[in-house]
Residue frames as a rotation matrix with the C-alpha (Angstrom) as fourth column:
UNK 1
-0.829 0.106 0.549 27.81
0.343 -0.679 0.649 -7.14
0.441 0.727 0.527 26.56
UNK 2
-0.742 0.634 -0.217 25.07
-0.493 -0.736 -0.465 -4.27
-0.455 -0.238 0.858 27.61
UNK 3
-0.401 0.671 0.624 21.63
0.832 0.551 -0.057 -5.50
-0.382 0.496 -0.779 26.93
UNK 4
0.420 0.731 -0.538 21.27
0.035 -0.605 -0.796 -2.16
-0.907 0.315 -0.279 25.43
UNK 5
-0.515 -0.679 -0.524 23.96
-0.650 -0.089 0.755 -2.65
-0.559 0.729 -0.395 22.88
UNK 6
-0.903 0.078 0.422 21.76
0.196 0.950 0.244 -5.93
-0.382 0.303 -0.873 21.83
UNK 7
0.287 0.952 -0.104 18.65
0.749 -0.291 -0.596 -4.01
-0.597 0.093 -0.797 21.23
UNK 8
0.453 0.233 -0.861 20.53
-0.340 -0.847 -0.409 -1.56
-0.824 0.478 -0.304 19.38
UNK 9
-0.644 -0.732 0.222 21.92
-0.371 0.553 0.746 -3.94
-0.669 0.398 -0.628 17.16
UNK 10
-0.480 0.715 0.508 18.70
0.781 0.612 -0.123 -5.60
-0.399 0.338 -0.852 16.52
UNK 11
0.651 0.565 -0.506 17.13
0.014 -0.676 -0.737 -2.13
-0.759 0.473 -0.448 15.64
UNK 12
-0.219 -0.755 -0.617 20.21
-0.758 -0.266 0.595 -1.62
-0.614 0.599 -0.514 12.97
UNK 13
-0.801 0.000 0.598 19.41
0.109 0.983 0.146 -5.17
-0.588 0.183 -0.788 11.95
UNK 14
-0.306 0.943 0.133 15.74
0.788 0.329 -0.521 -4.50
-0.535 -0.055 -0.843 11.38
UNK 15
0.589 0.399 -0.703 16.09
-0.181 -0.782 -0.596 -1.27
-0.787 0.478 -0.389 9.96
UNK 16
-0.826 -0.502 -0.256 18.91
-0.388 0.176 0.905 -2.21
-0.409 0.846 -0.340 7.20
UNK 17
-0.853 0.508 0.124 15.96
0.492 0.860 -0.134 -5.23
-0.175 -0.054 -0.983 6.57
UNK 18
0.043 0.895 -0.445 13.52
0.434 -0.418 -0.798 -2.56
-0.900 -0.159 -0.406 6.40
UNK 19
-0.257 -0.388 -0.885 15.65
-0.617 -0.639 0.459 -0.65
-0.744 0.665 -0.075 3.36
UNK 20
-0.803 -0.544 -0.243 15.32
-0.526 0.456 0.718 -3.92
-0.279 0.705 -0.652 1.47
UNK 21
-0.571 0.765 0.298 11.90
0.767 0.627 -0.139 -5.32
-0.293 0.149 -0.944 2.16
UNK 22
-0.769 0.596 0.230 9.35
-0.490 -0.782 0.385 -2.01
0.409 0.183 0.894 2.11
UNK 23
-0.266 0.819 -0.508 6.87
0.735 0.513 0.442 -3.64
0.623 -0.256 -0.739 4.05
UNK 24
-0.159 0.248 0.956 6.70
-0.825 -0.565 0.009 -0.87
0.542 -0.787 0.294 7.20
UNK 25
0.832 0.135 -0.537 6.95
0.243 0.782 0.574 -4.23
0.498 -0.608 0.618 9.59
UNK 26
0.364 -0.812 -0.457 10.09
0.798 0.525 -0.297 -4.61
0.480 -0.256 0.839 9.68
UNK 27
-0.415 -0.253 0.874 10.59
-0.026 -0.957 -0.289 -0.38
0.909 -0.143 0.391 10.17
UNK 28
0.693 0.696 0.188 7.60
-0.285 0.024 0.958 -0.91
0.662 -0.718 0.215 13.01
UNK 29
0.845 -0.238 -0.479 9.97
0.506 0.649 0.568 -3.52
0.176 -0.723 0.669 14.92
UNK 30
-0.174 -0.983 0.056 12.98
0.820 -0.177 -0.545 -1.66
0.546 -0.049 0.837 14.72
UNK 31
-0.365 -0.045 0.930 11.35
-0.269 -0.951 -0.152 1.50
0.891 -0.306 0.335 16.51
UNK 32
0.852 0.523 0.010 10.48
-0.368 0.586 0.722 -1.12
0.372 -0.618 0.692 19.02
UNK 33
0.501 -0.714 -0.489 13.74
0.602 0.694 -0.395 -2.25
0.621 -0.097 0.778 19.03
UNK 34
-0.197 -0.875 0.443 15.09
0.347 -0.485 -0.803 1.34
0.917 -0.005 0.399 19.83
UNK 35
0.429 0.158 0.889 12.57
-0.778 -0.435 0.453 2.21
0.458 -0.887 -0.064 22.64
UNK 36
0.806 -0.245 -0.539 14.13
0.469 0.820 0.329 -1.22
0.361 -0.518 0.776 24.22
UNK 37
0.126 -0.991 0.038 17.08
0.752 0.070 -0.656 0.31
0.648 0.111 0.754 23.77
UNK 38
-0.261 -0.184 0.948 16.57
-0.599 -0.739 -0.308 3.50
0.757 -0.648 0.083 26.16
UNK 39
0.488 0.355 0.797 14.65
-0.822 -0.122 0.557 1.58
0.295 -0.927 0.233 28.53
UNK 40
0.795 -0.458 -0.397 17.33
0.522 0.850 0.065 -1.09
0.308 -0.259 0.915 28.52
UNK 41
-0.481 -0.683 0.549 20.22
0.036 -0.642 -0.766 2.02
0.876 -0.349 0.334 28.94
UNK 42
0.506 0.627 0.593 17.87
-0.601 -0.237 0.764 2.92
0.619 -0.742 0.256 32.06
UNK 43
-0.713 -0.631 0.308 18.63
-0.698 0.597 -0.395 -0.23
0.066 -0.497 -0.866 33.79
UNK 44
0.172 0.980 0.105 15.20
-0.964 0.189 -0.186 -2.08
-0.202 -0.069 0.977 33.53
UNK 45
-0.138 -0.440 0.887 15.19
-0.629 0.731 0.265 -5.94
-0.765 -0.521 -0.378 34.07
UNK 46
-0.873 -0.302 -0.382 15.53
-0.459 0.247 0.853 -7.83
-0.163 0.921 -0.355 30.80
UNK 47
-0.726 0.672 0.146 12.39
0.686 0.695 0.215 -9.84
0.043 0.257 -0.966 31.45
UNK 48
0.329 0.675 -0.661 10.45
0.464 -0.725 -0.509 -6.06
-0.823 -0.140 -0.551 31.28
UNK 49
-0.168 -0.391 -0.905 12.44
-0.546 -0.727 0.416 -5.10
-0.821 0.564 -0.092 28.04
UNK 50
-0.973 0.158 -0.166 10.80
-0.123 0.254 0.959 -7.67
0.194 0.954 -0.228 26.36
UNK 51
-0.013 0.958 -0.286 7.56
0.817 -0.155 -0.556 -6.96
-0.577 -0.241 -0.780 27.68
UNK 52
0.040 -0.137 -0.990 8.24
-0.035 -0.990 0.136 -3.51
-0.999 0.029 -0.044 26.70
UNK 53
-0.939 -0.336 0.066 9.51
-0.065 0.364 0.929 -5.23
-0.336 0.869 -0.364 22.90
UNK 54
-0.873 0.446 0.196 6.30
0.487 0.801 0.348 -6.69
-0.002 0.400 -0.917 22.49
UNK 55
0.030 0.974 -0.224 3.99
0.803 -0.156 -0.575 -4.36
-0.595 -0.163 -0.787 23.38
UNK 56
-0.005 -0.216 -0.976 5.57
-0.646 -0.745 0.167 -1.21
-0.763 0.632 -0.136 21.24
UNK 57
-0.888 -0.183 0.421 5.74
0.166 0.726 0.667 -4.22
-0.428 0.662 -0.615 18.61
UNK 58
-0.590 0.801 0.099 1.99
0.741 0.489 0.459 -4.99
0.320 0.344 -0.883 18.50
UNK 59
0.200 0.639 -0.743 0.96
0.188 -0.769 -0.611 -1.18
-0.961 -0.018 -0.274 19.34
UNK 60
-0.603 -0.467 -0.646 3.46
-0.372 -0.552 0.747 -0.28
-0.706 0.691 0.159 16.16
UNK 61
-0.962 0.224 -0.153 1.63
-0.085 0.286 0.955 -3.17
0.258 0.932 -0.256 13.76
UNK 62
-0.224 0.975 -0.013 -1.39
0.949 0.215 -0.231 -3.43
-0.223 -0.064 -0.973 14.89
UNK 63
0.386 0.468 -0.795 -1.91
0.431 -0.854 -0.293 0.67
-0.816 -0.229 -0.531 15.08
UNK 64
0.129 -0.244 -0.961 0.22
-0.346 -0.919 0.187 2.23
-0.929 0.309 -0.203 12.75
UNK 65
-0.612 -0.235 0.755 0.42
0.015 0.951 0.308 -0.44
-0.791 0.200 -0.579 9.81
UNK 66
-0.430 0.448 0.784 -2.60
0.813 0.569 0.121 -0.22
-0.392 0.690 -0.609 8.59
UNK 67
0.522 -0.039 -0.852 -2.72
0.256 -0.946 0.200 3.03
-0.813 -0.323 -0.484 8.56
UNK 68
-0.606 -0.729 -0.317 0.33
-0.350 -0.114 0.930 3.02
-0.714 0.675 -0.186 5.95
UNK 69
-0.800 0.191 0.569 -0.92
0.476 0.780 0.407 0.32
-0.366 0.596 -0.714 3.97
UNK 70
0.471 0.862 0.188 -4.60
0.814 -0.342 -0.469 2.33
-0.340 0.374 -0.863 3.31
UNK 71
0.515 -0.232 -0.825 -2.20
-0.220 -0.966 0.134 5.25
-0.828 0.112 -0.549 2.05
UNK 72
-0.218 -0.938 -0.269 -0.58
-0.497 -0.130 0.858 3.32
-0.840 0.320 -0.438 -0.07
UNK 73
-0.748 0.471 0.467 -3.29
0.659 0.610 0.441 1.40
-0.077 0.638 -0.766 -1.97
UNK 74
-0.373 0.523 -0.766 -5.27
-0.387 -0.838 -0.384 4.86
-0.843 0.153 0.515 -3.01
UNK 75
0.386 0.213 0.898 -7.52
0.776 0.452 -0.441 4.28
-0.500 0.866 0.009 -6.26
UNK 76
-0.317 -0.631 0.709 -6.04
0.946 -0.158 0.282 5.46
-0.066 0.760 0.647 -9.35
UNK 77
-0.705 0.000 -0.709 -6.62
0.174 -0.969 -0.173 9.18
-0.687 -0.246 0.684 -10.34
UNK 78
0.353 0.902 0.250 -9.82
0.586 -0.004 -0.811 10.25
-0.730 0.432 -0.530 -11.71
UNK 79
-0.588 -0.793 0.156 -9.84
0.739 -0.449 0.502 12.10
-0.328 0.411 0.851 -15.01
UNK 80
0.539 0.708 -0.456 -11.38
0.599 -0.703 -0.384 15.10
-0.592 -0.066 -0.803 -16.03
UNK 81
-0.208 -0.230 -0.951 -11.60
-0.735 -0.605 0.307 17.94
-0.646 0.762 -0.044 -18.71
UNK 82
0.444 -0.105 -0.890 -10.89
-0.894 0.017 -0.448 16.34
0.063 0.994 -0.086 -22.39
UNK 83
-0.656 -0.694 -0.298 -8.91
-0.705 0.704 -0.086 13.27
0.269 0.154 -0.951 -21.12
UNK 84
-0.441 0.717 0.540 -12.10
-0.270 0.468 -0.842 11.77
-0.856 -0.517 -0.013 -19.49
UNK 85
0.448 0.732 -0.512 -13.54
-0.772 0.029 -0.635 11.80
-0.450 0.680 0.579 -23.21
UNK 86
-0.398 -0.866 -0.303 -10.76
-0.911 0.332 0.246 9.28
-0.112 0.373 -0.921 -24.20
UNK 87
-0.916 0.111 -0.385 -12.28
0.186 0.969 -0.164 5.59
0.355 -0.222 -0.908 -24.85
UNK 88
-0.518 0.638 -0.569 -15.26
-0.400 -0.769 -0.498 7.13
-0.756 -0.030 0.654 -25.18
UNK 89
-0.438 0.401 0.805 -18.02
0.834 0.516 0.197 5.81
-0.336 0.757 -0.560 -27.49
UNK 90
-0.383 0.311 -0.870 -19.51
-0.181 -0.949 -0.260 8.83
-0.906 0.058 0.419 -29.89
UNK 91
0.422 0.758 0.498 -22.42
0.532 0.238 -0.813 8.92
-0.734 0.608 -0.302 -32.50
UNK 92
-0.868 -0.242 0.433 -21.32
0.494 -0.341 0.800 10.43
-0.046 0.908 0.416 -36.25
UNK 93
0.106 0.959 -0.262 -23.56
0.507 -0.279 -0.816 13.30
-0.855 -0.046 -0.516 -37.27
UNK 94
0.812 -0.158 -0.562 -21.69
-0.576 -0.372 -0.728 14.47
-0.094 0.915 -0.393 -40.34
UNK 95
0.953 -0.256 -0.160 -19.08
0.092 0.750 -0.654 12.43
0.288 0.609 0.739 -41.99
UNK 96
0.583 -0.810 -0.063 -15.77
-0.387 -0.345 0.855 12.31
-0.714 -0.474 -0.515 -40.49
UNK 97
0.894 -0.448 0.014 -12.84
-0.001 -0.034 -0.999 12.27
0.448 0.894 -0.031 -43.23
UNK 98
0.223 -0.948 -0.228 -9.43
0.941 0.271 -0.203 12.28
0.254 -0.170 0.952 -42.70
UNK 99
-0.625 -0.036 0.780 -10.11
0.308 -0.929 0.204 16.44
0.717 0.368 0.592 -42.77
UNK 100
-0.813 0.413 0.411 -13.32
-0.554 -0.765 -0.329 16.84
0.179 -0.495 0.851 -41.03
UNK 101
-0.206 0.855 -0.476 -16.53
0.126 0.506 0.854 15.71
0.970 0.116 -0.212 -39.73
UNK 102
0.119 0.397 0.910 -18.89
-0.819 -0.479 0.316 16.23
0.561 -0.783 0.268 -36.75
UNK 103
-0.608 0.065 -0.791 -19.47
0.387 0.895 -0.223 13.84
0.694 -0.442 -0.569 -33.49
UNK 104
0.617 0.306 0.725 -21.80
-0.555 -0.484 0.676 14.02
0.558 -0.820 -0.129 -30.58
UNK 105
-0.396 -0.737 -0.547 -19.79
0.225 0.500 -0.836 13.18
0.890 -0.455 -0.032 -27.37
UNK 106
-0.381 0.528 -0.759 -22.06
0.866 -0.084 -0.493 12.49
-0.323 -0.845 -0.426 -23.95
UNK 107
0.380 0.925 -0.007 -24.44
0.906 -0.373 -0.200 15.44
-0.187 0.070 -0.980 -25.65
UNK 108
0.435 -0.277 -0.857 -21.95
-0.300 -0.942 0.152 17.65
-0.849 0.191 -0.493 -26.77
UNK 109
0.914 0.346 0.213 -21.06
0.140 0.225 -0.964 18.25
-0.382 0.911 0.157 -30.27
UNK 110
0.419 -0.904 0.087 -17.52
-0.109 0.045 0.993 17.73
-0.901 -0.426 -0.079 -31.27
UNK 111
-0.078 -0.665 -0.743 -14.98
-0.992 0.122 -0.006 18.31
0.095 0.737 -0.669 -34.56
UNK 112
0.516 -0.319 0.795 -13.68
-0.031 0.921 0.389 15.01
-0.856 -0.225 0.465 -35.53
UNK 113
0.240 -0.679 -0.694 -11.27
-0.959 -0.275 -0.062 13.66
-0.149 0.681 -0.717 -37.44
UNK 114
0.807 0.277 -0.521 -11.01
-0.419 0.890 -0.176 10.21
0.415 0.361 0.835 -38.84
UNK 115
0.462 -0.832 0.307 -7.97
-0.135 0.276 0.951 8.27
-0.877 -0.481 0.015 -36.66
UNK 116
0.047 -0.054 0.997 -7.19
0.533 0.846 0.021 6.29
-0.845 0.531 0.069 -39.57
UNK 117
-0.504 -0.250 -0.826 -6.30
-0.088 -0.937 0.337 8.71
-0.859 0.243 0.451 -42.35
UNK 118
-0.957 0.287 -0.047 -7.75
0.095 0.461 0.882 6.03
0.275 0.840 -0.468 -45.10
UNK 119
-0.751 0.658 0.053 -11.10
0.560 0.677 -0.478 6.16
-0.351 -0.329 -0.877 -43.56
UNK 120
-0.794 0.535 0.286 -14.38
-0.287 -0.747 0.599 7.52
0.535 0.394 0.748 -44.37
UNK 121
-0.817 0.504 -0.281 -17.21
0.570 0.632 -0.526 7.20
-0.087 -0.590 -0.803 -41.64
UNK 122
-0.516 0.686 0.513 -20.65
0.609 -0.128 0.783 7.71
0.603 0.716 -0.352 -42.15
UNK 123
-0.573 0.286 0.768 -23.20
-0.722 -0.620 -0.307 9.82
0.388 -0.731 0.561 -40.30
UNK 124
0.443 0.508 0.739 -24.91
-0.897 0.257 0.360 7.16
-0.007 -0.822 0.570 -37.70
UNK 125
0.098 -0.751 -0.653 -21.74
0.354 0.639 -0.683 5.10
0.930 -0.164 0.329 -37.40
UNK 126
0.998 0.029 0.063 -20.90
-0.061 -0.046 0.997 4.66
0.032 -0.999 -0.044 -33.73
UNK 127
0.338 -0.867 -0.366 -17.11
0.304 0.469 -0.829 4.94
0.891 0.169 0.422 -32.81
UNK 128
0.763 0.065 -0.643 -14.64
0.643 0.030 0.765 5.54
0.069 -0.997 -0.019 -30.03
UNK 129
0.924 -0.328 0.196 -12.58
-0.252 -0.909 -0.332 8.25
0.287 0.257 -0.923 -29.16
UNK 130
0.758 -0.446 -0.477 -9.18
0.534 0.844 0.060 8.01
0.375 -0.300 0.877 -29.33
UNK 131
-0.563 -0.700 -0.438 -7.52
0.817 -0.550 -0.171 11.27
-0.121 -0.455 0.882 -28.67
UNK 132
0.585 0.732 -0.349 -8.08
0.701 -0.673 -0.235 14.69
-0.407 -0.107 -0.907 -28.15
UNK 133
-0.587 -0.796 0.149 -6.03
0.806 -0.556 0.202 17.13
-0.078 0.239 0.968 -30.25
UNK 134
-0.982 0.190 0.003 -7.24
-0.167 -0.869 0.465 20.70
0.091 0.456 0.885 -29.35
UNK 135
-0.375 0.906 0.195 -10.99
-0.669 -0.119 -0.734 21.00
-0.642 -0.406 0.650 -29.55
UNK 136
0.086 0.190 -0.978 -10.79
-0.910 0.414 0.000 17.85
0.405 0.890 0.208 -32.17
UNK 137
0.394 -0.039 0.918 -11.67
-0.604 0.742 0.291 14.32
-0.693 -0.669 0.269 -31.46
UNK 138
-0.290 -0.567 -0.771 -9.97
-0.954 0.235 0.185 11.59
0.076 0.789 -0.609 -33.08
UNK 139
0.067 0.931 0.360 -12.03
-0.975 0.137 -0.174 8.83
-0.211 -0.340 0.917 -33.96
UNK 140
-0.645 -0.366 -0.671 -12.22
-0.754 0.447 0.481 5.31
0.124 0.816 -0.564 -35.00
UNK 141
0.373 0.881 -0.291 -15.31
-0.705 0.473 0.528 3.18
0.603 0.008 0.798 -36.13
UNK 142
-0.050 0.031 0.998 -16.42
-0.707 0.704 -0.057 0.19
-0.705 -0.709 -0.013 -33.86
UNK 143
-0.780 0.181 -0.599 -16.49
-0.352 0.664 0.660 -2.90
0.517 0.725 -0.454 -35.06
């Protein structure tokens, strides 16, 4: 058998293996496998097509690797606007009912509405926002 057929095996090999793990290794070695595979079609002496293996190997993981990996471990999305106020803490400044009542939220003054439909919260009751509906906050006392 062609020692390119054997290198192009092993790339098949390594990429199937690649479909199943997700690492980007295994994907690395298989495009290592395939440049073997031209410069083994060439005619190049097996004990230079695995030179050649090894060094597209350990350019592929060493260079391109981590590379992936920092793209794929991004921090979470920031929020902003009205969802950022979520889980929030906010001061009572007029009674919040099941109907109405005021909050301050980070220094702006905000509708509110009582989460809890049974509740009644005084003015200088601390609580936390739990939703935004509209230009209303929905509140519910700390304990």
């Amino acid at each position: 058998m062609d020692p390119w057929i054997v290198w192009l095996i092993l790339a098949a090999v390594l990429g199937v293996a690649e479909i199943f793990t997700l690492t980007a290794a295994l994907g690395l070695l298989s495009i290592a496998a395939l440049l073997t595979t031209v410069i083994a079609a060439v005619g190049v002496p097996p004990a230079l097509q695995v030179i050649v293996f090894v060094v597209a190997s350990t350019a592929g993981l060493a260079g391109v690797r981590p590379i992936a990996l920092r793209h794929l471990k991004q921090p979470p999305p920031r929020r902003f606007g009205v969802s950022a106020l979520v889980g929030k803490s906010a001061y009572v400044t007029k009674e919040v009912t099941a109907r109405d009542g005021r909050v301050r939220i980070g220094g702006e003054e905000w509708s509110a509405r009582a989460y809890d439909e049974t509740l009644v919260i005084p003015p200088g009751a601390t609580v936390d926002v739990i939703e935004i509906e509209g230009a209303t906050a929905l509140v519910y006392p700390r304990e």
